[in-house]
N, C-alpha and C positions, 0 to 999 in steps of 0.2 A: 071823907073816906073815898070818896071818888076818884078825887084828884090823883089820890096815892096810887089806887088801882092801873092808871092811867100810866101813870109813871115808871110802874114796875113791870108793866107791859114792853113800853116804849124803851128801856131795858132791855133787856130778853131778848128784843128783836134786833139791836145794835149788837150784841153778843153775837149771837146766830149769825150777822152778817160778816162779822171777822171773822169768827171760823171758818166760812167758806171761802172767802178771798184767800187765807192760810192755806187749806186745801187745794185750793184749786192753782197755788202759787207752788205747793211742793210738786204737784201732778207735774207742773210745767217743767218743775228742775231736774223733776224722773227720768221724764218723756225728751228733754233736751241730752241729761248724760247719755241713755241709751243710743241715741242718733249718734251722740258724738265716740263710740265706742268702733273700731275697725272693724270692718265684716269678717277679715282676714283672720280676727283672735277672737272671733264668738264660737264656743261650744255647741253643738246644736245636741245636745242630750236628749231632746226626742226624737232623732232618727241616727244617734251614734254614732255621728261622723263629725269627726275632726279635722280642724282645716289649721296644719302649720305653714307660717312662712318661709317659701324662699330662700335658699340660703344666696349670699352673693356669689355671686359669677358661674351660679350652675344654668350650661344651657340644655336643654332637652336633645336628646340623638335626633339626628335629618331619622327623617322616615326615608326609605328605599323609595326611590323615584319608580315609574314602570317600566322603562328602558333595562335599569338594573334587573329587575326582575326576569325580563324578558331575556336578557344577554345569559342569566342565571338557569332559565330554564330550558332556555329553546338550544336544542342541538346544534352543533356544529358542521353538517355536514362538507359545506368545502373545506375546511381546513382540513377534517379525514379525508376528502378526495387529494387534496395538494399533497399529505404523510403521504396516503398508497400511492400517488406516480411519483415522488419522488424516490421511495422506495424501490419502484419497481423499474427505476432510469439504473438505479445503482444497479441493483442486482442484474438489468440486461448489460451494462456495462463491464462488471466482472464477468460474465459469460462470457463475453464477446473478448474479453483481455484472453482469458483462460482459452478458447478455443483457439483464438490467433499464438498463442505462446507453446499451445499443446502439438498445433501442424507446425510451425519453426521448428520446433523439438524433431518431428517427425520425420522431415522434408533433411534435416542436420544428420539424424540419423542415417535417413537411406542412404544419404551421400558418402557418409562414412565407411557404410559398409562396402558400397561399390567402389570407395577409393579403397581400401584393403583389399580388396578380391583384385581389383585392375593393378593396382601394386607391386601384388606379391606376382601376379602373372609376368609382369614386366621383369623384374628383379631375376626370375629366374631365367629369361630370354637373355637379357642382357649380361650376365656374371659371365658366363662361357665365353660369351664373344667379347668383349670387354678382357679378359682374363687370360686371353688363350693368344698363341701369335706362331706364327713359323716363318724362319730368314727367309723361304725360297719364294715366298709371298710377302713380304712384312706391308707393302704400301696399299695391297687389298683389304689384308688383316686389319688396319689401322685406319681405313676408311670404313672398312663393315663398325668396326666400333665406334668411331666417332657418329655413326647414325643413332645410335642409342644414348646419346649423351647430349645434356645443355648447358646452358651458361656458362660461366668461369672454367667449370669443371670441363668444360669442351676444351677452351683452349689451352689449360694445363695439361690436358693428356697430349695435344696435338705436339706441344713444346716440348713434350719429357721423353714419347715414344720417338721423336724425331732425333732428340740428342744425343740421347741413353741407351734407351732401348736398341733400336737401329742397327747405331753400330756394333752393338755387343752380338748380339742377336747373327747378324752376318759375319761376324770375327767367330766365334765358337759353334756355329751352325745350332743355332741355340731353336729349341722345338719346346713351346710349354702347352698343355692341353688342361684346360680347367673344366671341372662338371660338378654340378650343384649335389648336394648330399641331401641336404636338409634347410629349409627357409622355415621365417616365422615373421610375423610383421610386429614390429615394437611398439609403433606409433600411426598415427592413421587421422588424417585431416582432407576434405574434401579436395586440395588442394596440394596435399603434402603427406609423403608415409616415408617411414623409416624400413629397414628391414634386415635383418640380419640373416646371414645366408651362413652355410655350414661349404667351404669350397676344398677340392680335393684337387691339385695340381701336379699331373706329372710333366718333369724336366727331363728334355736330352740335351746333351750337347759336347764338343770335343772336352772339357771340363770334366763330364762325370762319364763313370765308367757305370753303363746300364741304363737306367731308367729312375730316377729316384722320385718317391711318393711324398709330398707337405699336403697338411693338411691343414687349411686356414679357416680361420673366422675373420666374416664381410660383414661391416656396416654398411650399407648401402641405402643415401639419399634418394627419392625418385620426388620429380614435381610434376603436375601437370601441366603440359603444354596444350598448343592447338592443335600439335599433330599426335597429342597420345601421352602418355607416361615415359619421362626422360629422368635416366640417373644427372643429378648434381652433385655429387660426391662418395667418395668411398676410401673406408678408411679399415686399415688392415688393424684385427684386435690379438 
């Protein structure tokens, strides 16, 4: 009976010993899968945070360097000083256009005016004597007038009164006396006026019996010279 005791012991303990090498070999295949499990795809359900992978080719946004920031925040003052002078070059600019265009204007003006007023003065000096002649004087008559006359217009009165006029003039004892009625000035250039004159011309001469009255209308050109306002043309209307 001993023996058997012995034996069924000696049993028992062989058992109990494979069971734990059993166990202690699944522990290892537990404790081995776990390790070999991604950190990347474990759950962590005690503190309820989830960890997904990555998808391919997503990169994260650059963070804002400080430079950006700074360029972001900080004000620009030179650039607004370089707006306001360049602003403020334009607009002295147009001043200075507009002042210089405004005295041109003005200085154009005055001239104008004083070429009309010195014009129409001229115009009515010159029509009378210009206009007017008597045979027993004609080479005075036709020098006083060539004093109020220029250019071209000088030396066609000098050719016409000498050919035309002249002898007619000493053939018919021919007397013409011209006197201004009425002037206006048409046109008016610091340099140049027009002027129309209202002229009233009596004739004598062996041809008419009396005195006979015409009454004309004068175009009359005047330029300025160095020595004053001279007719350059005239033209009967």
């Amino acid at each position: 009976m001993a023996n058997q005791t012995t034996k069924v012991r000696g049993a028992g303990t062989a058992t109990r010993r494979t069971l734990t090498a059993a166990a202690r070999a699944a522990a290892k295949r537990s404790a081995r899968s776990e390790r070999e499990v991604p950190e990347d795809r474990v759950e962590r359900h005690s503190s309820r945070t989830l960890l997904i992978e990555r998808p391919d080719g997503w990169d994260d946004p650059p963070e804002p360097s400080a430079q950006e920031d700074s360029e972001q925040l900080a004000p620009e003052p030179a650039r607004g000083r370089r707006l306001l002078t360049a602003a403020l070059c334009v607009v002295l600019a147009a001043g200075l256009v507009a002042v210089a265009v405004l005295g041109w204007q003005y200085r154009e003006g005055r001239r104008e005016e004083q070429a009309r007023s010195q014009a129409l003065t001229a115009a009515k000096e010159a029509a009378p004597v210009v206009l007017s002649y008597d045979y027993r004087h004609l080479d005075q008559d036709f020098a006083r007038a060539r004093g109020h006359l220029t250019g071209g217009f000088r030396d066609q009165y000098l050719k016409t009164t000498k050919t035309v006029v002249a002898p007619t003039a000493a053939k018919y004892h021919g007397v013409v006396k011209a006197t201004v009625a009425a002037a206006s000035v048409v046109s008016a250039a610091p340099d140049k006026a027009v002027v129309l004159l209202f002229v009233n011309q009596s004739t004598q001469s062996t041809q008419v019996s009396g005195s006979r009255l015409d009454l004309n209308r004068v175009r009359m050109t005047l330029t300025r010279t160095s020595t004053g306002w001279k007719v350059s043309a005239v033209d009967a209307l």
